[in-house]
C-alpha positions as CSV (number, residue, x, y, z in Angstrom):
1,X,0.0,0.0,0.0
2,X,2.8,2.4,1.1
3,X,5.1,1.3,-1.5
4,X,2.3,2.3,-4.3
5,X,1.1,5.5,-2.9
6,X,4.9,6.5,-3.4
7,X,5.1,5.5,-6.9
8,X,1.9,6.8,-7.6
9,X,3.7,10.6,-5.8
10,X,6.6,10.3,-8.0
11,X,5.0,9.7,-10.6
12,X,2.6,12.7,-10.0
13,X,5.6,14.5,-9.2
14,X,7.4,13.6,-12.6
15,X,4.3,14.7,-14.4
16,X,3.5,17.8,-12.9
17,X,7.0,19.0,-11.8
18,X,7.6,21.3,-9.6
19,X,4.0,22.5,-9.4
20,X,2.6,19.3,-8.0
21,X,5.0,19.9,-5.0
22,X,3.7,22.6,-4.5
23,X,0.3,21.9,-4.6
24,X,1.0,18.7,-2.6
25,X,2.8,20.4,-0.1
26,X,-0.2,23.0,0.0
27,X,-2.1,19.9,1.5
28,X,0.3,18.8,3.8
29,X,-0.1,22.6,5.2
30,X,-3.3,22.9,5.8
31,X,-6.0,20.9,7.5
32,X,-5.6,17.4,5.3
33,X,-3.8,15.4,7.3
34,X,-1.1,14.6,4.0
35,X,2.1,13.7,5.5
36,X,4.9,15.7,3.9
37,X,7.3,12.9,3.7
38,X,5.4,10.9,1.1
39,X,6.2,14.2,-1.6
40,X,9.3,15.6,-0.8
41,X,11.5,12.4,-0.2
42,X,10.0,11.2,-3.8
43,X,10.9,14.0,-5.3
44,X,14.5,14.1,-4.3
45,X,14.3,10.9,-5.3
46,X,13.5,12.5,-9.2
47,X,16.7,14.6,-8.5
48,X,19.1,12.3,-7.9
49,X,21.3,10.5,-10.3
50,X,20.2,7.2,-9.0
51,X,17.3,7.8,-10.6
52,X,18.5,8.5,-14.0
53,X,19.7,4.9,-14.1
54,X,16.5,3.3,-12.3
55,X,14.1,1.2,-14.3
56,X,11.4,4.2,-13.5
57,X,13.4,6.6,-15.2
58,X,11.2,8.7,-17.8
59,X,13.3,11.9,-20.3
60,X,12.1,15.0,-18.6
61,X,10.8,13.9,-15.3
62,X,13.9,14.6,-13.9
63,X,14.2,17.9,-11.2
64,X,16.5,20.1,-9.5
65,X,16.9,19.7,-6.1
66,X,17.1,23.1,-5.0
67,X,14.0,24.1,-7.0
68,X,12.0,21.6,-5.8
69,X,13.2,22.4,-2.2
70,X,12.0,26.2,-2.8
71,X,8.6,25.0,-4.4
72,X,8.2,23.1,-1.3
73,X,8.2,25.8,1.1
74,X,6.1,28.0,-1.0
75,X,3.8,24.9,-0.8
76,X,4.0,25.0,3.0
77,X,3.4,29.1,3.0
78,X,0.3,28.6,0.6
79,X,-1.3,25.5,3.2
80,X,-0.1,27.5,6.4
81,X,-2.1,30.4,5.1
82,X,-5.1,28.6,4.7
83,X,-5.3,27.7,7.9
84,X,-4.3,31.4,9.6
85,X,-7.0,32.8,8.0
86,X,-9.5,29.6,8.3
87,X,-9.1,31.1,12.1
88,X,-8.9,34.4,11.6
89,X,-12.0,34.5,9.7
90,X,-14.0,31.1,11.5
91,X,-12.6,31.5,14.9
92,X,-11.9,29.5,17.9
93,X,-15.4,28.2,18.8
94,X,-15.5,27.2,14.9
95,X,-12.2,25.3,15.1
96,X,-13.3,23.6,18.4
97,X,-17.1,22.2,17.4
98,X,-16.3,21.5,13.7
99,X,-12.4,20.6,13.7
100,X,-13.1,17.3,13.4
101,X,-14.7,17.6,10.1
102,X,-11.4,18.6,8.9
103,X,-9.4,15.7,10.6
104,X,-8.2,18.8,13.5
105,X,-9.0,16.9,16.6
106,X,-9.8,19.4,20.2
107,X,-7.6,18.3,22.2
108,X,-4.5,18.0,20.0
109,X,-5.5,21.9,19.1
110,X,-5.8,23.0,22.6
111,X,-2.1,21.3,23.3
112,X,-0.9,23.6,20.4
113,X,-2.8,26.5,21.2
114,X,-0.7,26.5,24.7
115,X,2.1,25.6,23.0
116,X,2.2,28.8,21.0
117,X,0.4,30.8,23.6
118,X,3.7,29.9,25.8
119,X,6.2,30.4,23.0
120,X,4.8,32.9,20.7
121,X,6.9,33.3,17.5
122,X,9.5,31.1,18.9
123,X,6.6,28.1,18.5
124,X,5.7,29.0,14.7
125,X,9.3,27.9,13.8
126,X,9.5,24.8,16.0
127,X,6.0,23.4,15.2
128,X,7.1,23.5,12.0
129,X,9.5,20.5,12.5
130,X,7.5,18.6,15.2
131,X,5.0,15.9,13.8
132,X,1.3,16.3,14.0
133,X,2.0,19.9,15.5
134,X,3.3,21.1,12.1
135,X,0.2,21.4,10.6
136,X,-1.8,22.5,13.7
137,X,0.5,25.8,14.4
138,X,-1.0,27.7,11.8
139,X,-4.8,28.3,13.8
140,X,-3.4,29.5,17.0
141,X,-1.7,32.5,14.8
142,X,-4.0,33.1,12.9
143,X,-6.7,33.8,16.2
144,X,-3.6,35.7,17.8
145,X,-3.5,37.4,14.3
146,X,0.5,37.1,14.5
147,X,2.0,39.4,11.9
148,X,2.0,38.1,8.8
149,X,5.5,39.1,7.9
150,X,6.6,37.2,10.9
151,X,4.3,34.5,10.3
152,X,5.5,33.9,6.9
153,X,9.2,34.3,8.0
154,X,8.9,31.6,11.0
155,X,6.7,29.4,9.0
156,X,8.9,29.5,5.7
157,X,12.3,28.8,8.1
158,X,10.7,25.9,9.6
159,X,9.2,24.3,7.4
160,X,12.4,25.0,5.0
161,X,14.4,23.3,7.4
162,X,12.1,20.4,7.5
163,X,11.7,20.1,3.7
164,X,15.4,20.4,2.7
165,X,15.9,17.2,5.2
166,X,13.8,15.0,3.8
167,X,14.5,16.2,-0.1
168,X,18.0,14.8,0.6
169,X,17.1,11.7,2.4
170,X,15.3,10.9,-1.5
171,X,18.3,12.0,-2.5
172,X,20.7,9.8,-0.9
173,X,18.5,7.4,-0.5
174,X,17.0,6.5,-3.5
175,X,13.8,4.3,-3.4
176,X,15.8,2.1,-0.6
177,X,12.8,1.5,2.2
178,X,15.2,0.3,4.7
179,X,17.7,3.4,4.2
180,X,14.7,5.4,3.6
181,X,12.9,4.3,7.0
182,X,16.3,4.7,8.6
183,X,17.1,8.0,7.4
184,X,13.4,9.7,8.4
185,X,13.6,8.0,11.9
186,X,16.7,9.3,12.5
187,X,15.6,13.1,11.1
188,X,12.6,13.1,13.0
189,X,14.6,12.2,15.9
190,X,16.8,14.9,15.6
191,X,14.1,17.6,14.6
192,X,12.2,17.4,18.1
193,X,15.2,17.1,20.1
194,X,16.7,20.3,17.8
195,X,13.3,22.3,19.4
196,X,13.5,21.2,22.1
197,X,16.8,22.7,22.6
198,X,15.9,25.7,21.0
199,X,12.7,25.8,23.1
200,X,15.3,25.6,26.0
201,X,17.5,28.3,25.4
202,X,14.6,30.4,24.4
203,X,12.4,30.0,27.6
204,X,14.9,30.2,30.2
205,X,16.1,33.9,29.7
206,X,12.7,34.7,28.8
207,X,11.3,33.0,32.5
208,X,15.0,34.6,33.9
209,X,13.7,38.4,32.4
210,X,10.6,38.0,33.4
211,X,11.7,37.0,37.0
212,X,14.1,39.8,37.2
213,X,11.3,42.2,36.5
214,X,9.1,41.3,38.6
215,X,11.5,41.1,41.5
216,X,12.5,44.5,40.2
217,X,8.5,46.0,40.4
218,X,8.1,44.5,44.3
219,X,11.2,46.1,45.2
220,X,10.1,49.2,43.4
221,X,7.1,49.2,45.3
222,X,8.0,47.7,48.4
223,X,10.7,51.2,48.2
224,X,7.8,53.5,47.9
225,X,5.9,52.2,50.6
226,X,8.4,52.3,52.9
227,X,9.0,56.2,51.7
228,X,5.3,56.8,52.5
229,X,5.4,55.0,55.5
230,X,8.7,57.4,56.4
231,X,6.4,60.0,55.9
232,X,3.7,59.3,58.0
């Protein structure tokens, strides 16, 4: 079943080029639950030489790598935006009573709307590269209505990050299931413990700032009370 529904993608992908990435990748952005994986590692695979000398090799199917990898993101910008403005314009209540319809279950969305309640900006860019979350991150900001500019600039480095990785594991990997399997095990690995790092060493001066602050406010006030008391 798996092994067809990828040679079905590349050959979709060899047919349409670079514009069936990025209308693939629009799905795997928004709502439909189209795992990203299943496009962009089959169409590194179309841009590697291994595939000019595999059986499925057709003339003109072939792709560039780095064109396909900038198709991609644009397909995750177009599928993020459908979602911002899904909540912008539908709302929370919306999301929550009819998210099911479109495969957006309540209480994964309440997780990420904490998630990026907690982490603002910061949580754009990792959700990008954490599974299931990636295409979740776009509703909570679009109801926070998040700048756009930021939201596009977030949302196009994570999900860059996330596409170059697996465009080279088709790439090095050819149509090899084992290596493949290996490969996007390994990168998926990597991607949630590289957030939660970053998630890390984002949070702790934030908490550390914040903490400071408000230390600084009591004593601040604790100062003038005392001056009024003085007074008395």
């Amino acid at each position: 079943m798996l092994q067809a529904m990828v040679d079905w993608i590349v050959n979709v992908v060899g047919q349409w080029g670079y514009t069936g990435i990025v209308i693939m990748m629009t799905l795997e952005s928004s709502f439909v639950p189209f795992p990203s994986e299943v496009v962009m590692i089959p169409a590194g695979f179309l841009a590697s030489p291994a595939y000019l000398t595999s059986p499925e090799y057709r003339p003109g199917h072939e792709i560039n790598i780095w064109v396909a990898i900038l198709w991609g993101i644009v397909g995750s910008w177009v599928g993020a935006l459908v979602n911002y403005y899904m909540a912008v314009y539908l709302g929370r209540p919306f999301l929550l009573r009819w998210g099911k319809c479109f495969f957006l279950d309540g209480k994964k969305f309440v997780k990420v709307e904490r998630f990026f309640a907690r982490h603002g900006e910061i949580g754009t860019f990792t959700g990008r590269l954490i599974p299931v979350v990636r295409q979740y991150i776009s509703f909570p900001a679009g109801l926070a209505r998040m700048n756009i500019g930021r939201f596009l600039f977030y949302t196009g480095l994570g999900a860059g990050l996330w596409v170059t990785v697996l465009a080279w594991i088709g790439y090095l990997a050819g149509q090899n299931r084992d290596l493949i399997e290996k490969y996007f095990r390994e990168a998926t690995i990597g991607a949630v413990a590289f957030c939660a790092v970053v998630i890390v060493v984002y949070v702790l001066p934030y908490h550390r700032k914040k903490h400071n602050q408000a230390t600084g406010t009591k004593e601040k006030t604790e100062k003038t009370a005392n001056h009024a008391n003085a007074r008395e």
